[in-house]
C-alpha positions in Angstrom: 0.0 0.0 0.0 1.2 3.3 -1.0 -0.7 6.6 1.0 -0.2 9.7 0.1 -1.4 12.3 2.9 -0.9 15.4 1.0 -1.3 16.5 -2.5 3.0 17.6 -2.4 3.6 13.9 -1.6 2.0 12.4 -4.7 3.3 15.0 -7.1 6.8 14.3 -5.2 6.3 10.6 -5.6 5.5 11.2 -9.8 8.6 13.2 -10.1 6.2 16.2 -10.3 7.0 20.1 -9.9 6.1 21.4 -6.3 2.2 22.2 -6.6 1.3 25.7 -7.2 -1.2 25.4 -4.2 -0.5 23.1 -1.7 -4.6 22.0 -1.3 -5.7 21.7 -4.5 -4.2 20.4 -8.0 -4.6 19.4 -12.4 -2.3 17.3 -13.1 -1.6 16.5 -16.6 -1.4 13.1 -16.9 0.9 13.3 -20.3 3.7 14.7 -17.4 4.1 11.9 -15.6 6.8 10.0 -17.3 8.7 7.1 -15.4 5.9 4.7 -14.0 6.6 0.6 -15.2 5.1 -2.6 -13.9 6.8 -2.3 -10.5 4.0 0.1 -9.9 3.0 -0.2 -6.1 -0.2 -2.7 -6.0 -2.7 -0.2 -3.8 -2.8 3.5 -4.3 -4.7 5.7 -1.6 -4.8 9.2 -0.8 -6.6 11.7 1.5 -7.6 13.8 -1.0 -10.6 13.9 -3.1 -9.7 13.0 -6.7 -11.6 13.3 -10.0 -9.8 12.4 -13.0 -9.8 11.7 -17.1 -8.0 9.0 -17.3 -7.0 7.0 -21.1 -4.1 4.3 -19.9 -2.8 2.3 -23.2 -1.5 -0.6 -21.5 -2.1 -0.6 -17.7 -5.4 -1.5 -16.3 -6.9 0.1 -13.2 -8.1 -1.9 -10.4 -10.6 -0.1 -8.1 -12.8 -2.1 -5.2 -13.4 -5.3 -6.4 -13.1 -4.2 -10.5 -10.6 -4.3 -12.9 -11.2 -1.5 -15.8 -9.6 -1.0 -19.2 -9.3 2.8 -19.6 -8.7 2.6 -23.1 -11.5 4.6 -24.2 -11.3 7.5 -21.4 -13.8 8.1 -18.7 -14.5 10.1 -16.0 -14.4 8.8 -12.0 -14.2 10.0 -8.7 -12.2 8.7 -5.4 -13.1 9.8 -2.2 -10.4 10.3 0.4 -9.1 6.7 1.5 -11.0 4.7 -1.1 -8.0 2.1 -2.6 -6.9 1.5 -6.2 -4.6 0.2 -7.9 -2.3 0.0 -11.4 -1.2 -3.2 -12.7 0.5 -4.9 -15.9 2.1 -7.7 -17.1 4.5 -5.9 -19.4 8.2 -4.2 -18.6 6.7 -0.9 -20.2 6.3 2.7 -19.3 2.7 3.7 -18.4 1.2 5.8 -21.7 -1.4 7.7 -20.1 -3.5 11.0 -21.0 -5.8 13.1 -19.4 -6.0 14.7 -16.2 -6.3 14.5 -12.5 -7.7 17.0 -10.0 -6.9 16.4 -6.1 -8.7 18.6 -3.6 -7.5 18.4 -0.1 -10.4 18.2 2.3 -8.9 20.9 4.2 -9.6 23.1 1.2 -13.4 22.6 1.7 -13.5 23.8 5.0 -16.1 26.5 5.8 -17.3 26.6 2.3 -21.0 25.1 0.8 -19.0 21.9 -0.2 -18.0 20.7 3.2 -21.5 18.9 4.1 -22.7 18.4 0.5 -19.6 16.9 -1.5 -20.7 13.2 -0.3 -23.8 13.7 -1.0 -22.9 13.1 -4.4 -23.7 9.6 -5.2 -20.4 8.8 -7.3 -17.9 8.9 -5.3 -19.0 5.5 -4.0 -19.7 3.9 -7.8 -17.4 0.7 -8.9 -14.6 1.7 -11.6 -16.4 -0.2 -14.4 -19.4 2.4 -13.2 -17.4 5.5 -14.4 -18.8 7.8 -16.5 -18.7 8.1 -20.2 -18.6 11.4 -21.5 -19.7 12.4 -25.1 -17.1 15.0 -27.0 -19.4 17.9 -26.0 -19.6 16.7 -22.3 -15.7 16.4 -22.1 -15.3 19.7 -23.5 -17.3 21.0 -20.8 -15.7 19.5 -17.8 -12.3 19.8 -19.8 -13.2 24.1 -19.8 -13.6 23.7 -15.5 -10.9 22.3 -15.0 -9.4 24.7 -16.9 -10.7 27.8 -15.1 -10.4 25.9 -11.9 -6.4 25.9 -13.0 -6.1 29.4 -13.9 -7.3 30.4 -10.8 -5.4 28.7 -8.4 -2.1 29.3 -10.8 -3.1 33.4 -10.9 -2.2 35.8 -8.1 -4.3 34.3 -5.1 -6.5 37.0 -3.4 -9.9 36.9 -1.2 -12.0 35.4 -4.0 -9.8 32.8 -5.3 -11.3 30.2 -3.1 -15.2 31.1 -3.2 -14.3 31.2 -7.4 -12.6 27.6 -7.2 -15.5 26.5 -5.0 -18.2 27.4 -7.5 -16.2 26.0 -10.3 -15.8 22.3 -8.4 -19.6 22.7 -7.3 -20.4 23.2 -11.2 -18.0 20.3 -12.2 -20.1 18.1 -9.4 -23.2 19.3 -10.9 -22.7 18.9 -14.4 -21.2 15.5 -13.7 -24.4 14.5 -11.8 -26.4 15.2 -14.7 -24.1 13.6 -17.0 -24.8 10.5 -15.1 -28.8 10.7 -15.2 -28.3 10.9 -18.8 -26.0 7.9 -18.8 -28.5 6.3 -16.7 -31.5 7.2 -19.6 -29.4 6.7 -23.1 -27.7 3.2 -22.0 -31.0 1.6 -22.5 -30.5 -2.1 -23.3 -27.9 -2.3 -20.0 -30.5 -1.1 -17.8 -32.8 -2.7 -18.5 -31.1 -5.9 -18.1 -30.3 -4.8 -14.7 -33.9 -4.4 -14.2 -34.7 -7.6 -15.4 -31.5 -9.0 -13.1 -32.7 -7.2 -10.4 -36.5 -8.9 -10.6 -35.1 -12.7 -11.5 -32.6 -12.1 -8.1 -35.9 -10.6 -5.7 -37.7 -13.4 -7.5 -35.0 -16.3 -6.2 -35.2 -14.8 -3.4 -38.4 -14.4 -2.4 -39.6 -17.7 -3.6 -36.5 -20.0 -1.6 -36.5 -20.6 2.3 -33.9 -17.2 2.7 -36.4 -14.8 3.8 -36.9 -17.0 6.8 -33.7 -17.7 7.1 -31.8 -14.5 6.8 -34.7 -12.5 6.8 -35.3 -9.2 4.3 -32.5 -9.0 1.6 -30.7 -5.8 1.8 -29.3 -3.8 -0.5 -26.1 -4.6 -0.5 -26.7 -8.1 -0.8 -28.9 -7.4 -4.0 -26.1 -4.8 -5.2 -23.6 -7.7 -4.8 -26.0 -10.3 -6.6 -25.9 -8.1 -9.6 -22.2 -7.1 -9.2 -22.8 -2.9 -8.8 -22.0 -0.7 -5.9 -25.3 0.1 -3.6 -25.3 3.8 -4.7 -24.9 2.8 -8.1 -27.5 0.6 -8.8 -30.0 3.0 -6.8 -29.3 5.8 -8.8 -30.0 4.0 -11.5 -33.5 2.9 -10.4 -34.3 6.3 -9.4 -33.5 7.5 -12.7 -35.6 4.5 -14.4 -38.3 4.1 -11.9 -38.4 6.3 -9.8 -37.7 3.8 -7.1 -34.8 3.5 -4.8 -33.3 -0.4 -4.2 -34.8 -0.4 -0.7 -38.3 0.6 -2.4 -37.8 -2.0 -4.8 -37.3 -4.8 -1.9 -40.2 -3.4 -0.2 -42.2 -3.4 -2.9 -42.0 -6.8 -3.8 -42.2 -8.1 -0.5 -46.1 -6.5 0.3 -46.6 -8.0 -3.1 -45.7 -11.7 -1.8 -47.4 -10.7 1.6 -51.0 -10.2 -0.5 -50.4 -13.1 -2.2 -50.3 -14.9 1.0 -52.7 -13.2 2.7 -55.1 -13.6 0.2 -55.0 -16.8 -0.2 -53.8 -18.7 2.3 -55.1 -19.5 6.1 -51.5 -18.6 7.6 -52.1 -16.4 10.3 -50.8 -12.8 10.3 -47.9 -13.7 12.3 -46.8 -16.7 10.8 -47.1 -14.8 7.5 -44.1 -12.0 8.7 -42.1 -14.5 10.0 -42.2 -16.0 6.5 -41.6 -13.1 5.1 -38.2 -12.4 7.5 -40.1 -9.7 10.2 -38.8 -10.8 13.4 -41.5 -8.6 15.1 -45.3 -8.6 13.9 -45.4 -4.7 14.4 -42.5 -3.9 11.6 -44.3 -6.0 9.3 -47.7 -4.6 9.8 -46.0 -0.9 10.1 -44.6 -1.5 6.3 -47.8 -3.5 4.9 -49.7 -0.1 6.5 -46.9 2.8 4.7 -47.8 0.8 1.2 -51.1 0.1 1.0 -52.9 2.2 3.8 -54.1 -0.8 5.1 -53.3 -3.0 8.0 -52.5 -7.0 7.4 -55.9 -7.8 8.6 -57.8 -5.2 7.0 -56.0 -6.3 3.8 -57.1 -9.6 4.6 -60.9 -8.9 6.0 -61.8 -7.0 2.3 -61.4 -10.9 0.3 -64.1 -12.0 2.9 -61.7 -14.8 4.0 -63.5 -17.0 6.6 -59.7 -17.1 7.9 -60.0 -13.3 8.1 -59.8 -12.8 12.0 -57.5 -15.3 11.8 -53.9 -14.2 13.9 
């Protein structure tokens, strides 16, 4: 593991010139020169980065996911998130792009401090980077490039509030990059929706709920191989529905079913349905259908309908 505390560190550890600010940096990645194969295994930093990255013949392993950058994308690390550069050749890394680094003490006291993890993306897998059209890259290419000039110029009072609204804009327009990605990427997401029901389907018809009780969404994310905040994004996007909703959704759907037409009573039906406490269940049956269990149950006339 290689961790780099400051943003002086890495550009020391690249053979870099001394960073014109000392909490916040572009680095063209055309400059740096003398990386090979014995590149450490596991990069981290304590910076935020967001970068451009096209690598000819290294890949990038981030998480769990191994990426080919050919093509050039654009991702975000939060501070102490691991990655790493790997091949299997004696070559020198051909990269191009950029990298910006923003040192969390930069943020400090400014509208970004709460709200920069609120973005979703800095917690998407690698292979969930975002792929920019030539006008989109031109766009994010021009911020960075203010957000250069800035920082490089004579600093004064505004330079910071100036470089905060341009990163905020960056964050923004990235954001909506990703709906779009989200929208235009049709036949992938929808095979993800279609993943997504066959897993909730397994699921829901096995002995697991009982057993382990209501899936959660990081075992569904990890069934479909997509970070939590990824694959909820995308349903948002798509359906309007969050992950958690989706769960939720399908399990009042199986707890009709069995109310409806079965003589189970009320309680045996949660416990089925992986509620360790009757009043959770019947809590969630009420928020979706505005109807309690037995209510649900009394309005098909069951002779079983007092049943609990």
């Amino acid at each position: 593991m290689k961790h780099f505390k400051t943003i002086s560190e890495y550009h020391q550890f690249r053979g870099l010139p001394k960073p014109e600010h000392p909490l916040i940096s572009v680095i063209n990645l055309a400059d740096i020169k003398h990386l090979t194969s014995d590149e450490p295994m596991n990069l981290s930093f304590d910076v935020f980065c967001i970068s451009i990255k096209r690598i000819s013949n290294f890949k990038v392993r981030y998480g769990q996911q191994q990426y080919d950058f050919d093509e050039g994308v654009l991702f975000f690390m939060s501070p102490n998130q691991v990655y790493s550069i790997c091949s299997g050749a004696e070559e020198e890394l051909k990269q191009s792009g950029w990298m910006l680094l923003i040192h969390p003490d930069f943020l400090w006291n400014t509208s970004l401090t709460v709200i920069i993890k609120q973005y979703d993306f800095w917690n998407y897998f690698v292979n969930e980077a975002l792929f920019l059209s030539g006008k989109e890259e031109k766009t994010i290419d021009n911020i960075i490039q203010n957000i250069q000039q800035e920082y490089g110029a004579n600093i004064d009072k505004f330079s910071k509030k100036i470089i905060i609204s341009q990163v905020e804009t960056l964050l923004n327009y990235s954001e909506r990059f990703y709906n779009r990605q989200f929208i235009t990427r049709e036949k992938t997401n929808h095979e993800i929706l279609e993943r997504l029901d066959n897993v909730l389907i397994d699921y829901f018809s096995s002995d697991k709920l009982a057993a382990r009780g209501v899936p959660t969404v990081k075992y569904i994310s990890e069934q479909l191989n997509l970070s939590p905040n990824y694959l909820s994004s995308l349903l948002k996007v798509l359906t309007g529905l969050n992950t958690q909703q989706h769960i939720h959704n399908k399990l009042i759907e199986n707890a009709k079913v069995k109310l409806s037409t079965t003589s189970l009573s009320i309680s045996q039906i949660a416990f089925e349905l992986g509620f360790e406490h009757l009043p959770s269940f019947s809590k969630l049956f009420k928020s979706k259908t505005k109807l309690s269990p037995l209510e649900f149950r009394q309005s098909f006339n069951s002779p079983n309908s007092l049943k609990q």
